[in-house]
py3Dmol code that shows the C-alpha trace and the ligand (Angstrom):
import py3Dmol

protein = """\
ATOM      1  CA  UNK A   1     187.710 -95.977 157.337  1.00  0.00           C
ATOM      2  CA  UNK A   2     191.173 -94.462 158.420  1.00  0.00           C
ATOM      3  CA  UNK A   3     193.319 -93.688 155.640  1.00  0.00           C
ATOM      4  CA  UNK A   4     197.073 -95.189 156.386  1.00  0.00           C
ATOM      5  CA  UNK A   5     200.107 -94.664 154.092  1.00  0.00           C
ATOM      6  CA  UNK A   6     200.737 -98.427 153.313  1.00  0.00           C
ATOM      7  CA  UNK A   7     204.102 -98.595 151.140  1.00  0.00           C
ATOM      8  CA  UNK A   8     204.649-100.809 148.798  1.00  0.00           C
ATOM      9  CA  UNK A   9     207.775-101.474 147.277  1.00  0.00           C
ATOM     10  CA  UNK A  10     208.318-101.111 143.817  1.00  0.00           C
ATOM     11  CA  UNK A  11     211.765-103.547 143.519  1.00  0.00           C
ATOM     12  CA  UNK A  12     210.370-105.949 141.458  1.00  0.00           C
ATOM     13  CA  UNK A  13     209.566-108.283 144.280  1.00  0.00           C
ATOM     14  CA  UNK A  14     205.686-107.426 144.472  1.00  0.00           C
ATOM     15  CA  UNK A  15     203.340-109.117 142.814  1.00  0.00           C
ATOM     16  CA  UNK A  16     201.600-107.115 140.345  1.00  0.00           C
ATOM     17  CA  UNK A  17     198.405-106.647 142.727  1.00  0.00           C
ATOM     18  CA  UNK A  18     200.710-105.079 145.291  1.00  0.00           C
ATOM     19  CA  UNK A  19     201.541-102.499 143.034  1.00  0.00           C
ATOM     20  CA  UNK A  20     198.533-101.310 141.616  1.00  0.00           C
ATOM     21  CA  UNK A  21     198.750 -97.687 141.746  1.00  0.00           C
ATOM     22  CA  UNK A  22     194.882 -97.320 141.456  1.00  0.00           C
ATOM     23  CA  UNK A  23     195.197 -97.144 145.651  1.00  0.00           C
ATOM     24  CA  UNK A  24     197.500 -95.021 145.687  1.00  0.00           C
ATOM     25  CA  UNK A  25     195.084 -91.850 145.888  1.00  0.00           C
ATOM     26  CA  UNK A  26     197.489 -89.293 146.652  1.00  0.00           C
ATOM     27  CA  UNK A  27     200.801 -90.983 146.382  1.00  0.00           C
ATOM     28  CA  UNK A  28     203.673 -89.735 147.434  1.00  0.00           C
ATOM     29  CA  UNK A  29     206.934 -90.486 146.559  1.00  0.00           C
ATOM     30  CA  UNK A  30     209.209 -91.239 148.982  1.00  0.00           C
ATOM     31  CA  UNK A  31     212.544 -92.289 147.451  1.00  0.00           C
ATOM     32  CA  UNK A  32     214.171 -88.904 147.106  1.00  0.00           C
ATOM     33  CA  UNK A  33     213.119 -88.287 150.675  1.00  0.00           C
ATOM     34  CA  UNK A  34     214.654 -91.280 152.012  1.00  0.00           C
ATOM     35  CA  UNK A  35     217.381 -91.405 149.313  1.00  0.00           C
ATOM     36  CA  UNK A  36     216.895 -94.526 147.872  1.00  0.00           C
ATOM     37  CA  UNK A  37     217.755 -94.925 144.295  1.00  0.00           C
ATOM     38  CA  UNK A  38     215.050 -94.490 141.648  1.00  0.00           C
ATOM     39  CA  UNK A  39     214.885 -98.066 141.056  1.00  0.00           C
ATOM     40  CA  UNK A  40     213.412 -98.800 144.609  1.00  0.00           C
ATOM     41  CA  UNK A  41     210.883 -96.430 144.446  1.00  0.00           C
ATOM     42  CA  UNK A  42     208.799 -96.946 147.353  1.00  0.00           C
ATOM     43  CA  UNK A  43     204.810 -96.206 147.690  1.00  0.00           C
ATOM     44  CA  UNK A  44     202.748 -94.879 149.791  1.00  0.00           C
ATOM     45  CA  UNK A  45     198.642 -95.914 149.136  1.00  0.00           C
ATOM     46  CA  UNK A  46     195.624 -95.839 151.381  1.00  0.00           C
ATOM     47  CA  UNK A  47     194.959 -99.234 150.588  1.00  0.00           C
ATOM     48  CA  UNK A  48     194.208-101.847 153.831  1.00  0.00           C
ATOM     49  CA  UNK A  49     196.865-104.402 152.060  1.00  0.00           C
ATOM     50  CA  UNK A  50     197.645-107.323 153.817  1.00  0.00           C
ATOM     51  CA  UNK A  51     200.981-106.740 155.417  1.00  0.00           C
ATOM     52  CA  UNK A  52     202.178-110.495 154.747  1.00  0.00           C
ATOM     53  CA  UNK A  53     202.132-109.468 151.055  1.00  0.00           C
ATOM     54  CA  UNK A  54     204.321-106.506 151.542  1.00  0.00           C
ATOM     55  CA  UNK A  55     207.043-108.284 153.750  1.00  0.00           C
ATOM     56  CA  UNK A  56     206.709-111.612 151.875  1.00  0.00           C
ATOM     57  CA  UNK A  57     208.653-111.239 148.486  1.00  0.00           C
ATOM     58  CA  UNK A  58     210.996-109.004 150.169  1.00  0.00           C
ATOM     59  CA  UNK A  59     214.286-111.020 149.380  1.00  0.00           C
ATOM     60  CA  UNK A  60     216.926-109.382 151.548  1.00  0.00           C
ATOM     61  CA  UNK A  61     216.978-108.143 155.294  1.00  0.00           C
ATOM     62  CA  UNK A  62     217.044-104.344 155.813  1.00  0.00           C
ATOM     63  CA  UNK A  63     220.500-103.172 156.463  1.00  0.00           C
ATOM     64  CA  UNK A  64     219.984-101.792 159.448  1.00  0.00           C
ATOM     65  CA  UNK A  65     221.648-101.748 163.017  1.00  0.00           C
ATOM     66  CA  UNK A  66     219.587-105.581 164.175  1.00  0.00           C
ATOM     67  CA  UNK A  67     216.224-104.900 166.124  1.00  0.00           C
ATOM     68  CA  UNK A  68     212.598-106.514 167.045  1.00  0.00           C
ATOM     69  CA  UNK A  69     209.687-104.014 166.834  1.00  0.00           C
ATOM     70  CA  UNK A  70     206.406-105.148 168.316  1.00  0.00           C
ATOM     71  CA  UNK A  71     205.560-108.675 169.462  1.00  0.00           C
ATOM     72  CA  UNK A  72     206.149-111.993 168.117  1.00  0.00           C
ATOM     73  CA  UNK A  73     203.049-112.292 166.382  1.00  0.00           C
ATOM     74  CA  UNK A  74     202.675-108.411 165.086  1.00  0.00           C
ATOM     75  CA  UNK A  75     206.025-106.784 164.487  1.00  0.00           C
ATOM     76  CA  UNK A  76     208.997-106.724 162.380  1.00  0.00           C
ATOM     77  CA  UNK A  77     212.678-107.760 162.285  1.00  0.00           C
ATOM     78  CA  UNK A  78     215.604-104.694 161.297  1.00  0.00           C
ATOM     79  CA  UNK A  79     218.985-105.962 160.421  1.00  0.00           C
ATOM     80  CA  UNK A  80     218.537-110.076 160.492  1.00  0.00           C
ATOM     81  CA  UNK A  81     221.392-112.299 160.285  1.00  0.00           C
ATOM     82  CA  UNK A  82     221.151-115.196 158.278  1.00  0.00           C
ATOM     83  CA  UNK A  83     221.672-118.821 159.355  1.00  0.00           C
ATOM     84  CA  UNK A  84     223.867-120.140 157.251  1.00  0.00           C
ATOM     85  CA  UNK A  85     223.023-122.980 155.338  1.00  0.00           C
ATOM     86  CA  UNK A  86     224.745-125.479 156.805  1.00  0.00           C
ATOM     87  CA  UNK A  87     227.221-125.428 159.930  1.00  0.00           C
ATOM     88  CA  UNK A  88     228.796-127.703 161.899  1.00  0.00           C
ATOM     89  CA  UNK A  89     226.130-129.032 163.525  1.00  0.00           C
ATOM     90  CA  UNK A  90     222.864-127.960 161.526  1.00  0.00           C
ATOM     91  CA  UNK A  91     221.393-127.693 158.439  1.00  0.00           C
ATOM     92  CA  UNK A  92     218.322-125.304 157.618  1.00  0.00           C
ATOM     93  CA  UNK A  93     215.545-127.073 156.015  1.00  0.00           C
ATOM     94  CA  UNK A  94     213.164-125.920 152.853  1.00  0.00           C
ATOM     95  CA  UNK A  95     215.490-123.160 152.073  1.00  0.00           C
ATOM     96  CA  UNK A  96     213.034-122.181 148.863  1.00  0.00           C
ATOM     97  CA  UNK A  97     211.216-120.726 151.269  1.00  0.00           C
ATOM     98  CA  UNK A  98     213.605-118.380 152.592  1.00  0.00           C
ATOM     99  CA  UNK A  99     212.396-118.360 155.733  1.00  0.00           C
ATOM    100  CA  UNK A 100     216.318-118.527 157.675  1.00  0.00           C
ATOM    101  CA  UNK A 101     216.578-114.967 158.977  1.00  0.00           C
ATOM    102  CA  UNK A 102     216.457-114.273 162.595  1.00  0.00           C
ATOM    103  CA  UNK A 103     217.894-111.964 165.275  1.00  0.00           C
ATOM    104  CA  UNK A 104     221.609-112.221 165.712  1.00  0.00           C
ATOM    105  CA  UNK A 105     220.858-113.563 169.037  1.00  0.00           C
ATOM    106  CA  UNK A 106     218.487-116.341 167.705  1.00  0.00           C
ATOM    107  CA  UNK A 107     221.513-117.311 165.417  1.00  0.00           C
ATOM    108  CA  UNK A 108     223.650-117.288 167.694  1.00  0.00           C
ATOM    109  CA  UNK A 109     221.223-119.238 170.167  1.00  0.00           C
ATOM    110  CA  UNK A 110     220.979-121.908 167.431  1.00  0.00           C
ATOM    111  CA  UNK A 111     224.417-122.469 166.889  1.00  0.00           C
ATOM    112  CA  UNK A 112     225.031-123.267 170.846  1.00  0.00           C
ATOM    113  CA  UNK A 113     222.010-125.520 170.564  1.00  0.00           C
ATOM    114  CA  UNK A 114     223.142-127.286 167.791  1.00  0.00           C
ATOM    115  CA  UNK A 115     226.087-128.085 169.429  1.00  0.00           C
ATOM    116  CA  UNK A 116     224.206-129.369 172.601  1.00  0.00           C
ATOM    117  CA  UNK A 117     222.654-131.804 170.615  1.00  0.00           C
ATOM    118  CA  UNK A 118     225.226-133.189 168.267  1.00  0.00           C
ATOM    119  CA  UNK A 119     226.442-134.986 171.415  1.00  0.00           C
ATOM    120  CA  UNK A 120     223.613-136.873 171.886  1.00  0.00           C
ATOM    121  CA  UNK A 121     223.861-140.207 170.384  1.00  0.00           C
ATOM    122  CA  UNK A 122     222.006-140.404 166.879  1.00  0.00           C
ATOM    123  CA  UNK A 123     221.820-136.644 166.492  1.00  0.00           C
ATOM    124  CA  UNK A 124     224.565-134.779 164.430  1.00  0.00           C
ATOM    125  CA  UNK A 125     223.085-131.820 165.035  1.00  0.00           C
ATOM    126  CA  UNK A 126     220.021-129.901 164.630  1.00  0.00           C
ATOM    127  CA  UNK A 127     217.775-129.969 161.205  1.00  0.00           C
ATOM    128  CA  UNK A 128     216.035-126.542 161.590  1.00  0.00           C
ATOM    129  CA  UNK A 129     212.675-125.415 159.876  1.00  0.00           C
ATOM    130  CA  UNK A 130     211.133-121.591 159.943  1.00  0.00           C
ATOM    131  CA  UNK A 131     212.915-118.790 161.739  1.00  0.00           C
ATOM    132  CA  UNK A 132     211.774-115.477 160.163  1.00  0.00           C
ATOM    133  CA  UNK A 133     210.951-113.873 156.459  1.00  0.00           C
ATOM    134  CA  UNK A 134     214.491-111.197 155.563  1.00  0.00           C
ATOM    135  CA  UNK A 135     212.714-108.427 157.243  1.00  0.00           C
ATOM    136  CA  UNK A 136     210.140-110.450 159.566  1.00  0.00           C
ATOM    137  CA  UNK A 137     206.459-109.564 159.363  1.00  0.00           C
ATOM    138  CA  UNK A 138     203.656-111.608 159.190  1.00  0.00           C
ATOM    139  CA  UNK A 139     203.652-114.581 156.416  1.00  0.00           C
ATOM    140  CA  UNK A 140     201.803-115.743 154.098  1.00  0.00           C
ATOM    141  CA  UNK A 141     201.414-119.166 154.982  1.00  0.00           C
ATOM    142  CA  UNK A 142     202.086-121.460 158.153  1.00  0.00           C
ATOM    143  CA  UNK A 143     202.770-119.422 161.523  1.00  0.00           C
ATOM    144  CA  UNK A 144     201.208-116.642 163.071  1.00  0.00           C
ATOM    145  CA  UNK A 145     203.912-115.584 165.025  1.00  0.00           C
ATOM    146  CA  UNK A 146     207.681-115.527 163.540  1.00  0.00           C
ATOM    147  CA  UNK A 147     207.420-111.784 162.843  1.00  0.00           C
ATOM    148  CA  UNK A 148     210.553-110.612 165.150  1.00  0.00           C
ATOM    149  CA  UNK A 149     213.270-112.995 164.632  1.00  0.00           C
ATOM    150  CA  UNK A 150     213.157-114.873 167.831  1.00  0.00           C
ATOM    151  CA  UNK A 151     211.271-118.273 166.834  1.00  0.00           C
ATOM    152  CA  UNK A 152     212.712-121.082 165.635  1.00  0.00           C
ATOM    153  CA  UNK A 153     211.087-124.534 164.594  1.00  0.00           C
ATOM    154  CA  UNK A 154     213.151-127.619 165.173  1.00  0.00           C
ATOM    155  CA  UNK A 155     212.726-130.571 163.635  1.00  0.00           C
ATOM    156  CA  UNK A 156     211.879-133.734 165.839  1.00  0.00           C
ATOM    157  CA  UNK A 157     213.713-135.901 163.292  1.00  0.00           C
ATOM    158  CA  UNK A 158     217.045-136.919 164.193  1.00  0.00           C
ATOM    159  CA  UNK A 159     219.676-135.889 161.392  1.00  0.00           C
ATOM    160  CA  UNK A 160     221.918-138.914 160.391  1.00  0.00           C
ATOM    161  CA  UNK A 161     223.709-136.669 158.186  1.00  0.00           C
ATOM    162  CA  UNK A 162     224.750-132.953 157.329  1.00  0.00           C
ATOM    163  CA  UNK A 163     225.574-133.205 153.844  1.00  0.00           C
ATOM    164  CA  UNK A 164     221.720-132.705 152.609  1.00  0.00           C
ATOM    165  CA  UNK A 165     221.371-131.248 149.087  1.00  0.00           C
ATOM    166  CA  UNK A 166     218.849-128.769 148.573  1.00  0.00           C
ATOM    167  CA  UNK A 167     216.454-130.484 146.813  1.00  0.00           C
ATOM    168  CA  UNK A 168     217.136-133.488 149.930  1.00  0.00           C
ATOM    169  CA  UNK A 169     216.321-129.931 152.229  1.00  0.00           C
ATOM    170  CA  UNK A 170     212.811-129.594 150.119  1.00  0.00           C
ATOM    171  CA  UNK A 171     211.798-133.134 149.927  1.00  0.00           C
ATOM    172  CA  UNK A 172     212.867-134.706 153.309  1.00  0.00           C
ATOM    173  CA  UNK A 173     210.106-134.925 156.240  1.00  0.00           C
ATOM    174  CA  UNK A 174     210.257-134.613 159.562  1.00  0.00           C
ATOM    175  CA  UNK A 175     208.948-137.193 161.697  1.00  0.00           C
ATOM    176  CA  UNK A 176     205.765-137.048 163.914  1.00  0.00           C
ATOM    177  CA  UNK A 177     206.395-137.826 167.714  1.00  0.00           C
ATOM    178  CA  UNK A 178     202.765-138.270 168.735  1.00  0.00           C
ATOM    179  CA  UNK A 179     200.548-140.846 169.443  1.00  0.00           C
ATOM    180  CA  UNK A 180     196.545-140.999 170.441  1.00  0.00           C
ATOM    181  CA  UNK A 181     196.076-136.996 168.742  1.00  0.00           C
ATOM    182  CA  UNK A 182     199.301-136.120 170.816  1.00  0.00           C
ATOM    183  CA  UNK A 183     198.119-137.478 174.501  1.00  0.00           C
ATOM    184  CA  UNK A 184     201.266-139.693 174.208  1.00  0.00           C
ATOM    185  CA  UNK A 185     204.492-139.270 172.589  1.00  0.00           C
ATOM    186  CA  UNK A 186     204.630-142.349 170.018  1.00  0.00           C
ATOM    187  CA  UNK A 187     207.814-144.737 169.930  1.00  0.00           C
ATOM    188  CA  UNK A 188     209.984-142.879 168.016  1.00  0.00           C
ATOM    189  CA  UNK A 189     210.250-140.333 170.905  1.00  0.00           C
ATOM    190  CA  UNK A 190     213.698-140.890 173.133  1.00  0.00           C
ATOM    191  CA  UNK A 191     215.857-139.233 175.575  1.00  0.00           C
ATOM    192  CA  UNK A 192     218.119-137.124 173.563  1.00  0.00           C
ATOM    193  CA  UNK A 193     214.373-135.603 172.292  1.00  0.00           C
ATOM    194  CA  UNK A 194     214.188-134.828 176.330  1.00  0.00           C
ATOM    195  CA  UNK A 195     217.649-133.677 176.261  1.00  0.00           C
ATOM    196  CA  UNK A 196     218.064-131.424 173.712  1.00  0.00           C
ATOM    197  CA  UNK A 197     214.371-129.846 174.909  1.00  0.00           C
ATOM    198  CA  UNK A 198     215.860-129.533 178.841  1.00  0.00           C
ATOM    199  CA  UNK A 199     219.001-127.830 177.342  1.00  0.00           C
ATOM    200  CA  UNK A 200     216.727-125.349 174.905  1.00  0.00           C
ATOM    201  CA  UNK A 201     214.913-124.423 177.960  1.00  0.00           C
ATOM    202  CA  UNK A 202     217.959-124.323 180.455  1.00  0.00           C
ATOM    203  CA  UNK A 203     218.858-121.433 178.116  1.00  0.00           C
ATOM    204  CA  UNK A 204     218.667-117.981 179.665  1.00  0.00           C
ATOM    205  CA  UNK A 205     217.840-116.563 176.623  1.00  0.00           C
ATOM    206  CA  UNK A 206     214.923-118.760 176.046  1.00  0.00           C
ATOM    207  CA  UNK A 207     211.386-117.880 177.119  1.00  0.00           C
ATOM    208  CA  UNK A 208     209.583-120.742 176.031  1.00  0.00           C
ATOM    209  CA  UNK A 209     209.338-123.400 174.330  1.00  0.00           C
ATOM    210  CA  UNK A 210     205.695-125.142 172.426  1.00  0.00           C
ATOM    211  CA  UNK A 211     205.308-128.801 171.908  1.00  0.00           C
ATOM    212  CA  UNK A 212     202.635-131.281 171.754  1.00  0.00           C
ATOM    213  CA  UNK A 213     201.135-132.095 175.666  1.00  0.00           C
ATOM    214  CA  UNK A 214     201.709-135.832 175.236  1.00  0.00           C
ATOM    215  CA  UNK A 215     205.440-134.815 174.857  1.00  0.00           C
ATOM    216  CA  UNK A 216     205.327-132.569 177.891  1.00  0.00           C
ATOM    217  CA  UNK A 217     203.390-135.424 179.935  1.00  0.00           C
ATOM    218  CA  UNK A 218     205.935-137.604 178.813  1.00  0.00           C
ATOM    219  CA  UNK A 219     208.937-135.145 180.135  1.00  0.00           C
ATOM    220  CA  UNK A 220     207.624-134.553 183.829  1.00  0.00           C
ATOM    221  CA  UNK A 221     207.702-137.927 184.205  1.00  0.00           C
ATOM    222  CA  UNK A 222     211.401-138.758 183.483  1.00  0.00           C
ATOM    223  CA  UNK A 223     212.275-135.417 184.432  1.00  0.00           C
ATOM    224  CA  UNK A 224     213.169-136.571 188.018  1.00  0.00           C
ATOM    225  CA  UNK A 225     214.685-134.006 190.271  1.00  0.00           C
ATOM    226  CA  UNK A 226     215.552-131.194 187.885  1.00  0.00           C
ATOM    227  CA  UNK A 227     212.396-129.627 187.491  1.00  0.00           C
ATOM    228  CA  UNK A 228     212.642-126.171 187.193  1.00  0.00           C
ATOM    229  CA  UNK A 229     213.595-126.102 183.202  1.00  0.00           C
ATOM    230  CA  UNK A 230     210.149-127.713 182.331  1.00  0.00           C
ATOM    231  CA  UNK A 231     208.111-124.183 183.487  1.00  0.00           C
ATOM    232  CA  UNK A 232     209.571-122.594 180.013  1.00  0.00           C
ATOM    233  CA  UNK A 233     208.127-125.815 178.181  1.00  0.00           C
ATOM    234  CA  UNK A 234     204.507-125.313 177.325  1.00  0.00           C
ATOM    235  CA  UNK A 235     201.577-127.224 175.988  1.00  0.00           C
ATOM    236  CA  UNK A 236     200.403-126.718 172.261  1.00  0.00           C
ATOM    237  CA  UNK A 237     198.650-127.508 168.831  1.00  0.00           C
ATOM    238  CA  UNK A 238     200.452-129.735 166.694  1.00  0.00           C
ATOM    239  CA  UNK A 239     204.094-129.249 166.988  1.00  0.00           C
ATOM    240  CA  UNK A 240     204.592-133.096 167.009  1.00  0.00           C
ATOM    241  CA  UNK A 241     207.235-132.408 163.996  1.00  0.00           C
ATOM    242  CA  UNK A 242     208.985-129.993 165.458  1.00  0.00           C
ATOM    243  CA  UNK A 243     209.065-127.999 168.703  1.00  0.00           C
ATOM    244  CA  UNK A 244     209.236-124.329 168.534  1.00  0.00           C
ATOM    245  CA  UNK A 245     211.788-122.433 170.534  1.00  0.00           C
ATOM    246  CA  UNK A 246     210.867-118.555 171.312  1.00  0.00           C
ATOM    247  CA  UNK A 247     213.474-116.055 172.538  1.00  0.00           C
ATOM    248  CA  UNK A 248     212.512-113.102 174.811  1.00  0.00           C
ATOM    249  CA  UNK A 249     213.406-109.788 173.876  1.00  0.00           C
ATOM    250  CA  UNK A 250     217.377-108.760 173.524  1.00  0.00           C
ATOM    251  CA  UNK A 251     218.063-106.512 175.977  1.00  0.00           C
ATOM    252  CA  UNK A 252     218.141-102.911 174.657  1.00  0.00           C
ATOM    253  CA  UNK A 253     215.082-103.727 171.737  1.00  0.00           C
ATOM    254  CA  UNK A 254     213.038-101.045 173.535  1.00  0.00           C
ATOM    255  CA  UNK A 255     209.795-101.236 171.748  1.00  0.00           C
ATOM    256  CA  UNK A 256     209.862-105.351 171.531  1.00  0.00           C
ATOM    257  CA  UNK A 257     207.154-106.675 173.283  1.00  0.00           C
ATOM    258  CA  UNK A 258     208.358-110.045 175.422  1.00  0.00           C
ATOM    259  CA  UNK A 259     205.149-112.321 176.178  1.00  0.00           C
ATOM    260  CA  UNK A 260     203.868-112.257 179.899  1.00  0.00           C
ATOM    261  CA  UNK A 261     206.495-115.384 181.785  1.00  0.00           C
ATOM    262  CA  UNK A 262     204.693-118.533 182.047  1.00  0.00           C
ATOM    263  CA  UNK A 263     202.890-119.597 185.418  1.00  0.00           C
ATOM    264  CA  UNK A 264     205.714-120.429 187.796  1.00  0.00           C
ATOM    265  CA  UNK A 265     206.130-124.128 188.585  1.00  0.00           C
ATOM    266  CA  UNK A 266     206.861-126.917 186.402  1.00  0.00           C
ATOM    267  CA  UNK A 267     203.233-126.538 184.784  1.00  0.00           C
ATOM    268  CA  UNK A 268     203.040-130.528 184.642  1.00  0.00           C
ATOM    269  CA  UNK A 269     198.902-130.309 186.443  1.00  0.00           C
ATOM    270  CA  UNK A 270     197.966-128.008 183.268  1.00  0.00           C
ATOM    271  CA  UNK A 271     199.809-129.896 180.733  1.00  0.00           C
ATOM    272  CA  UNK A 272     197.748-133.133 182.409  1.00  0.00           C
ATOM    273  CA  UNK A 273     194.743-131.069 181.736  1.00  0.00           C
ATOM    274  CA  UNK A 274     195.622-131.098 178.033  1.00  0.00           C
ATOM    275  CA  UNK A 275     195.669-134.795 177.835  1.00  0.00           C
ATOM    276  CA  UNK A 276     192.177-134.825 179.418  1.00  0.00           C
ATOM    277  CA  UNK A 277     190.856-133.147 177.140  1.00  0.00           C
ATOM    278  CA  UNK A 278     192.448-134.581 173.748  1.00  0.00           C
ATOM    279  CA  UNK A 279     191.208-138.054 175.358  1.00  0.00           C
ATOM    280  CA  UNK A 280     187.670-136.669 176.710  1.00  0.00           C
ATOM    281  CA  UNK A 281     186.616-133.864 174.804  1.00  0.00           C
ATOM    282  CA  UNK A 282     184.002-131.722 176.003  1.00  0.00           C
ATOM    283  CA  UNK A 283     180.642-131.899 174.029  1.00  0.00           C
ATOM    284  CA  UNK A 284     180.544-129.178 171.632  1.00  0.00           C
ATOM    285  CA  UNK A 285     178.546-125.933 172.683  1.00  0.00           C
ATOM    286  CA  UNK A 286     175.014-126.090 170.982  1.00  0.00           C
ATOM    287  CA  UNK A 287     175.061-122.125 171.398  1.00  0.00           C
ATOM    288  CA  UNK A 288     178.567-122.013 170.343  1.00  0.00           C
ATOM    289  CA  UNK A 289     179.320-119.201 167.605  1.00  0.00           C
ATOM    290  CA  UNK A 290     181.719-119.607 164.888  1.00  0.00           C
ATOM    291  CA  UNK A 291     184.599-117.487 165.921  1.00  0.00           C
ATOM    292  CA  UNK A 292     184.761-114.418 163.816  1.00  0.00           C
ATOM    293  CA  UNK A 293     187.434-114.393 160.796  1.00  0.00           C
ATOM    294  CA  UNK A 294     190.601-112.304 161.690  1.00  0.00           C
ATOM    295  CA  UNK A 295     190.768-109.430 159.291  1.00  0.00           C
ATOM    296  CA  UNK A 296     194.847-109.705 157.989  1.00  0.00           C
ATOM    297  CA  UNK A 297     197.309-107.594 159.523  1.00  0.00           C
ATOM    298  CA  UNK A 298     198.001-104.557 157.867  1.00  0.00           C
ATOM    299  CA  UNK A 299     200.710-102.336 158.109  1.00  0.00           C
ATOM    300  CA  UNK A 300     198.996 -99.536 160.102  1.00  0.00           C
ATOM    301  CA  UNK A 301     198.703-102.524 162.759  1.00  0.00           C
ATOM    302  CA  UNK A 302     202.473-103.295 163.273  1.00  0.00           C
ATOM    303  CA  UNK A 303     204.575-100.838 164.852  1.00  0.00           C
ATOM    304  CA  UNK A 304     205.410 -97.887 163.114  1.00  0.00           C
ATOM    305  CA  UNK A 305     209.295 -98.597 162.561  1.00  0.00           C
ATOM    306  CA  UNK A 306     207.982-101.618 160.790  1.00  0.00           C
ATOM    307  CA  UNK A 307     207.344 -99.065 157.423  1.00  0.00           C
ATOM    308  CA  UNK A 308     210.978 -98.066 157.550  1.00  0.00           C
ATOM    309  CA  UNK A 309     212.192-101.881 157.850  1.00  0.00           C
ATOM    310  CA  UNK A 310     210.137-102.192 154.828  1.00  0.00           C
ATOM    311  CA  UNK A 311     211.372 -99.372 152.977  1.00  0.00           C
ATOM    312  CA  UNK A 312     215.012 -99.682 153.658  1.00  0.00           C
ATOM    313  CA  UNK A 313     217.877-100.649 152.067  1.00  0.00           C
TER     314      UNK A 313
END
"""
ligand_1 = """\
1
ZN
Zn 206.886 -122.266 165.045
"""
view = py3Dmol.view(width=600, height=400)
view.addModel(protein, "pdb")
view.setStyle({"model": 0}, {"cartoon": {"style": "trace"}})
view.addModel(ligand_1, "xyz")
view.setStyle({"model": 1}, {"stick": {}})
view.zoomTo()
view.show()
């Protein structure tokens, strides 16, 4: 096996198996190198650790000039922004999970979404779910990608109101939008879901956007002439709750890795495809093999800036 340095920070924020300093065969310490103060004495093991629970109890973004390193499912975010709380047209949902760091430019996205859709009648704005973790990297729990600070879940449900407490924020649920395992959208789908979806995509700075294929079924039907904003809308598992919105790269992010554009056209004959097979599954493969558990993503595996996100201020 490769030895890697894997750091570990020692701020308190670890849990006391990430600091075990039995790994840490021929530990160096790096905080007068890097000038940090004693107190954030920073590790370096040869342990494999699972990245997730090195950038997971990190409470604070790096301060750092903002940048994505890697891809949106193995990378890192430098410098996030926070979305605030609440603004005048959103709220951010389940804040103990501190999980409302992005990009600048995903902020900044949000906000002129938000305000797209608090003109649509019923909508005051925007309830949003998961961006990133402070400092990105993978998470412990719920999305493989979210590691750069350019994906955003929003919630299906419409908000009535933008005065929710936090403990409204933790308790409140979304609202499902599917119907027949998501070949349909259900009756609680309407226009302004269309809407606010068509003006996501019409967004240059969007590069796709996931929902459930009933949903996308539903939208190249009453799409009518304007077709060419439903390429960036794709087919997916679940997201019948919420629809996740994916940025590509900011311009100047040299080492961020922008997915490969969807197929061009409006990508309605594949998302038909979908349906057929949610209402006519294939038999399962006698021969089939159980697809091999993913070992977790380590820190060797993101890109190598991502140990200096980690280890900043
Ligand atoms: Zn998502």
């Amino acid at each position: 096996m490769r030895a890697f340095p894997i750091l570990a920070l020692a701020l308190g924020l670890t849990s006391a198996g990430c600091m075990s300093t039995s790994t840490g065969g021929g530990a160096t310490d790096y905080a007068a190198a890097s000038g940090l103060p004693r107190a954030t004495k920073i590790r370096v093991s040869t342990s494999g650790e699972p990245a997730k629970q090195l950038f997971g109890p990190v409470q604070a973004p790096s301060a750092q000039a903002p940048e994505s390193f890697g891809s949106y499912a193995k990378g890192c975010l430098a410098g996030a922004a926070q979305l605030p709380e609440t603004g005048a047209t959103w709220q951010a949902m389940r804040l103990s999970r501190n999980r409302n760091w992005g990009h600048p430019v995903l902020i900044d996205f949000l906000e002129r979404l938000s305000a797209k859709a608090a003109r649509q009648p019923g909508w005051a704005g925007l309830y949003i779910g998961d961006l990133s973790q402070p400092r990105g990297g993978p998470m412990s729990s719920g999305h493989a990608s979210h590691q750069i600070g350019l994906d955003a879940d929003i919630w299906m449900l419409p908000p009535s109101r933008l005065n929710l407490t936090a403990a409204e924020r933790e308790n409140l649920s979304s609202i499902s939008m599917r119907r027949a395992n998501g070949a349909y959208v259900n009756a609680k789908w309407t226009k302004a879901h269309m809407e606010i979806i068509k003006a996501a995509a019409s967004d240059p700075a969007v590069a796709r956007i996931f929902v459930f294929p009933g949903a996308k079924v539903q939208m190249c039907k009453d799409a009518g002439g304007d077709r060419s904003w439903l390429r960036k809308v794709r087919p997916w598992w679940g997201h019948h709750y919420h629809f996740h919105v994916r940025l590509t790269c900011p311009s100047g992010d040299r080492t961020c890795v922008d997915q490969a554009p969807p197929p061009p056209g409006d990508g309605c004959k594949d998302s038909e495809g979908w349906v057929d097979r949610i209402l006519n599954p294939p038999p399962p493969d006698p021969n089939a093999k159980p697809a091999p558990a993913k070992p977790p993503i380590t820190l060797a595996d993101l890109p190598q800036q991502c140990a200096s996100v980690l280890g900043a201020r």
